[in-house]
N, C-alpha and C positions, 0 to 999 in steps of 0.2 A: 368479656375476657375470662370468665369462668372454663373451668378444666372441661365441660358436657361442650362449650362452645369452641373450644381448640381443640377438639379429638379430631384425628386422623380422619376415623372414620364416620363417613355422612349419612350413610346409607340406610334407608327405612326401610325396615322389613314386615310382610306382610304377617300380622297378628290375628286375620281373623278367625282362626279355625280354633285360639286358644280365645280368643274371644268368647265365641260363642258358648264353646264348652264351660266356661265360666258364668258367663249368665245366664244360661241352661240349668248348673247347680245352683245358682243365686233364687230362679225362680222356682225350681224343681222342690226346694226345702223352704218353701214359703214367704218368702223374704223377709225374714227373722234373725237373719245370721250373719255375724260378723265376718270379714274377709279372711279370719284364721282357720273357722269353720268351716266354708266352702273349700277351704286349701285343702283342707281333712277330707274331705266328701272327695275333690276330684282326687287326691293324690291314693286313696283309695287306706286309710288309715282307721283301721279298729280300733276305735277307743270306748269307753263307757257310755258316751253323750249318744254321739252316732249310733249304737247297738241302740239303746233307746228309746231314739225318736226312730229306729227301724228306714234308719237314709243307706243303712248297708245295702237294701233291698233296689233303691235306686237305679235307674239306666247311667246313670252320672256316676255312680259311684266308679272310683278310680280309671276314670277315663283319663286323666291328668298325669299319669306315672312317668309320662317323658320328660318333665319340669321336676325340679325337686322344690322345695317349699321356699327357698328364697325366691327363685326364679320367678314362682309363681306369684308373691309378695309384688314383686316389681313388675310383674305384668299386671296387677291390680289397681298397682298407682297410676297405671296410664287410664284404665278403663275408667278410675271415676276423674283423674284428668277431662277426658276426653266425654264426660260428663253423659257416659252411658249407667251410672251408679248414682245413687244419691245418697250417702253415708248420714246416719240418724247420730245427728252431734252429743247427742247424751248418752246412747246406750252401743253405739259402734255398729248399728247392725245395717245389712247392705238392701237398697230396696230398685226395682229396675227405673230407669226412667222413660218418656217416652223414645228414645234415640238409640234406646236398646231395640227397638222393635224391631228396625230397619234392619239389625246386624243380624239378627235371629230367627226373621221371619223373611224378609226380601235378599239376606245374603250380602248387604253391602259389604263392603270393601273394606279392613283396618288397620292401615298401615301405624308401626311406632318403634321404638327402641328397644333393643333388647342387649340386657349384657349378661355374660357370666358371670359371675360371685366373681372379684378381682379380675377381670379381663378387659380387654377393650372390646368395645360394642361388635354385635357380629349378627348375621344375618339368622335365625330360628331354624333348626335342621327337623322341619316338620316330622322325621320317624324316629329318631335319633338312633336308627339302624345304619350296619353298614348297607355300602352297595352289591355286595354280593347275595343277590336274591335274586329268582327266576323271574322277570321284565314280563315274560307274555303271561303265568300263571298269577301274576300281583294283577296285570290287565283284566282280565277275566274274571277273578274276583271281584278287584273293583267298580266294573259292571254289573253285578250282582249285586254289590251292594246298593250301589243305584238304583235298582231296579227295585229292590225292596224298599230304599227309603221314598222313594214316589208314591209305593205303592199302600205303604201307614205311613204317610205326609210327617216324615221326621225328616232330621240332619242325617245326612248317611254316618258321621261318625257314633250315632244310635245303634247303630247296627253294630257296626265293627271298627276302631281306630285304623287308622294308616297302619300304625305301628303292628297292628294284630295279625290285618293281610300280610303286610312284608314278612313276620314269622311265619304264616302258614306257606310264601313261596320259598322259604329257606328250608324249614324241617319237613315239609309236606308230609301232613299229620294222615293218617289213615283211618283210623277207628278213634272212639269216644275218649279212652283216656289220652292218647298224645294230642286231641283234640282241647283237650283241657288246660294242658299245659300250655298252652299260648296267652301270654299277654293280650289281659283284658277278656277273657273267654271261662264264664263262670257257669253253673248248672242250669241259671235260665236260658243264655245265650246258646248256650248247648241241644238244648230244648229244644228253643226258637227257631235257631238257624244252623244246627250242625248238621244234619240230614242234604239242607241245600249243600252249604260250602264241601261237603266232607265226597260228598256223590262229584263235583266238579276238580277237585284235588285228583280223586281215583280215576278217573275217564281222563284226565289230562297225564298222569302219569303210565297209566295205559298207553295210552296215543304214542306217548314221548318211549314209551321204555324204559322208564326207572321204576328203578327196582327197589328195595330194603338197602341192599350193599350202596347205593347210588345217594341216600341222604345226606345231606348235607347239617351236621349239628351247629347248633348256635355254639358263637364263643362263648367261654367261660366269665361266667357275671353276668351275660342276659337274662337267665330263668330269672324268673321271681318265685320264692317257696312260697309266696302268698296267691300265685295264681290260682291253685284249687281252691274254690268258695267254701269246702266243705267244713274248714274248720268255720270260717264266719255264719255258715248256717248253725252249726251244734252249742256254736256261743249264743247265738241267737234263743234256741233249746233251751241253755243253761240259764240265761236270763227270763224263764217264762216262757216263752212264746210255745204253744203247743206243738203236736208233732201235726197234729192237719192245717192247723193255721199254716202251717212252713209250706208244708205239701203242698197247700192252696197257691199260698205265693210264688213258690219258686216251681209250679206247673208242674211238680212229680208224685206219685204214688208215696203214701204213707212209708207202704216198707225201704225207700230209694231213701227219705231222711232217716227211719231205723241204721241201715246200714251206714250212713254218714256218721254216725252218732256212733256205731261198733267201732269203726275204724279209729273214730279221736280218739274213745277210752284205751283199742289197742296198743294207743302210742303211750298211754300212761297215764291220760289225764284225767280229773275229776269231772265226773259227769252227773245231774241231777239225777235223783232218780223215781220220782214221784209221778211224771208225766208219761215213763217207760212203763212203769207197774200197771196204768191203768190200761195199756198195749195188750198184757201179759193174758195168755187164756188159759197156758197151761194147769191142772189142778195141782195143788200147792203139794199133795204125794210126790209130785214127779221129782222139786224143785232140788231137794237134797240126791237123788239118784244122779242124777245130770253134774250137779256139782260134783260129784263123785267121777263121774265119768272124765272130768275137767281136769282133778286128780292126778288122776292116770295114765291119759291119754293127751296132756295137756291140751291148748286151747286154739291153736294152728290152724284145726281145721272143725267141722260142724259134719261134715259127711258121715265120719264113719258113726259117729252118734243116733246123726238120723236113720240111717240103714237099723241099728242096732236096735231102733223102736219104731223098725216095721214104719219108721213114717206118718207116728199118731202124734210126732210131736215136730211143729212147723221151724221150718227154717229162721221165722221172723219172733216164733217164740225160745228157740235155739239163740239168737242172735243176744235177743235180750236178757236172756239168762246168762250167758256170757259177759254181758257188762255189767251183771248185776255181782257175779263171780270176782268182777277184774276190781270192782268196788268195795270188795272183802262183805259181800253177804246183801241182805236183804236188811233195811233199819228197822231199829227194834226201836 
């Protein structure tokens, strides 16, 4: 006769897909970690711990952004309910069981309860998009994705969430940076798979006839300011992590993390600067001329600098002189 056992509503809704992305990150960060942690990892949260242990770097990481952190809490308690978890009674921390296998590796099936923070229980709205999104261009996609998660034997939401295709039939992104701006699409993903998705977007909008005037923006409060990885990489930077170690990780050339690293000090922020110096090739004559140019001509652009030295001095030592400028000097 409890208040769960008179609710209105009976109806079980199917969990697996938040399942699985939960004991993906459970296994993914070594099963080490307490179920607050993991919430961190999928909901995709920069903290100290996370930078770290380097789980920003993760496929998991903020795959979970459709759940907010209670939500996810309660979809936790059912999984070690339902005795896919096995919670280490001294120290909190979550390890998989065998019964996870089945959900993660054969796809069963997991139906359970789901509420809203105060609400009555309701069925999981897997995108938590609206419906106004292009049907056959989300199809097509998600074909694609398929076809890729068969093809590296992952979960297709590895590749790309629901949530991610449904913004790419809403905004249909054209080039790398509105490519970026979609929920859950960071510089490796971009990497990996923008070339495919980005080439099917344009030949589908081709076909159809849309055009720029014809997009369709997201409502206001979908973006996330955190969808660009770039700052999460430069933090990574300021924490240590070298500029080719990053490189290495996140699949791009040296100077692609330079320029990630221009861009945050742009905005104002403090940037290490001992791992940029050892970047730097320019001889140390030049370093106060340029500063001088920076003066003058402030700091906007790097063109007319480099014209003005005939070109002996590079874009990426340009780049770094600039942050080192934005940092008030060279440490003494």
């Amino acid at each position: 006769m409890c208040d769960n056992c008179l609710a209105v509503e009976k109806e079980m809704s199917d969990i697996t897909i938040p399942a699985q992305k939960f004991l993906s990150a459970v296994k993914r960060t070594g099963e080490i970690f307490g179920a607050n942690y993991i919430i961190d990892v999928l909901t995709g949260t920069v903290s100290d711990r996370i930078l770290s242990n380097g789980h920003h770097g993760l496929s998991v990481f903020g795959i979970g952004k459709e759940f907010n952190k209670k939500q996810w809490q309660m979809l936790t308690q059912q999984f070690v309910q339902k005795e896919f978890l096995i919670r280490d009674i001294e120290f909190g921390s979550l390890k998989l069981s065998e019964k996870a296998n089945s959900v993660l590796f054969k796809n069963e099936k997991v139906l359970g309860k789901f509420r809203e923070p105060g609400s009555p229980s309701q069925k999981i709205k897997q995108s938590g998009l609206d419906l106004s999104y292009d049907h056959e261009l989300f199809e097509l996609l998600r074909r694609e994705r398929k076809d890729l998660a068969e093809e590296n034997n992952v979960p297709p939401y590895v590749i790309f969430s629901d949530r991610s295709l449904t913004e790419m039939a809403i905004s249909y992104p054209q080039n790398d940076e509105s490519f970026l701006r979609i929920s859950g699409v960071g510089i490796k993903k971009l990497e990996s798979y923008g070339d495919i998705f980005l080439s099917i977007i344009k030949s589908y909008c081709l076909r159809k006839n849309i055009h720029n005037s014809d997009y369709r923006k997201k409502k206001p409060g979908k973006q996330n300011p955190d969808t660009l990885k770039y700052k999460i990489v430069v933090q990574s930077y300021n924490y240590g992590s070298p500029i080719d170690k990053l490189a290495n990780e996140y699949k791009v050339k040296p100077q692609t993390i330079i320029s990630h690293i221009a861009r945050y000090a742009n905005e104002g922020n403090k940037i290490r600067l001992d791992g940029l110096l050892e970047k730097l090739s320019v001889k140390s004559d030049k370093h106060q001329k340029i500063f001088d140019e920076f003066d003058k001509d402030g700091i906007s652009t790097l063109k007319n600098i480099y014209e003005k030295f005939n070109g002996e001095i590079s874009y990426e030592d340009l780049h770094i002189l600039r942050i080192v400028y934005l940092q008030g000097g060279f440490p003494k």
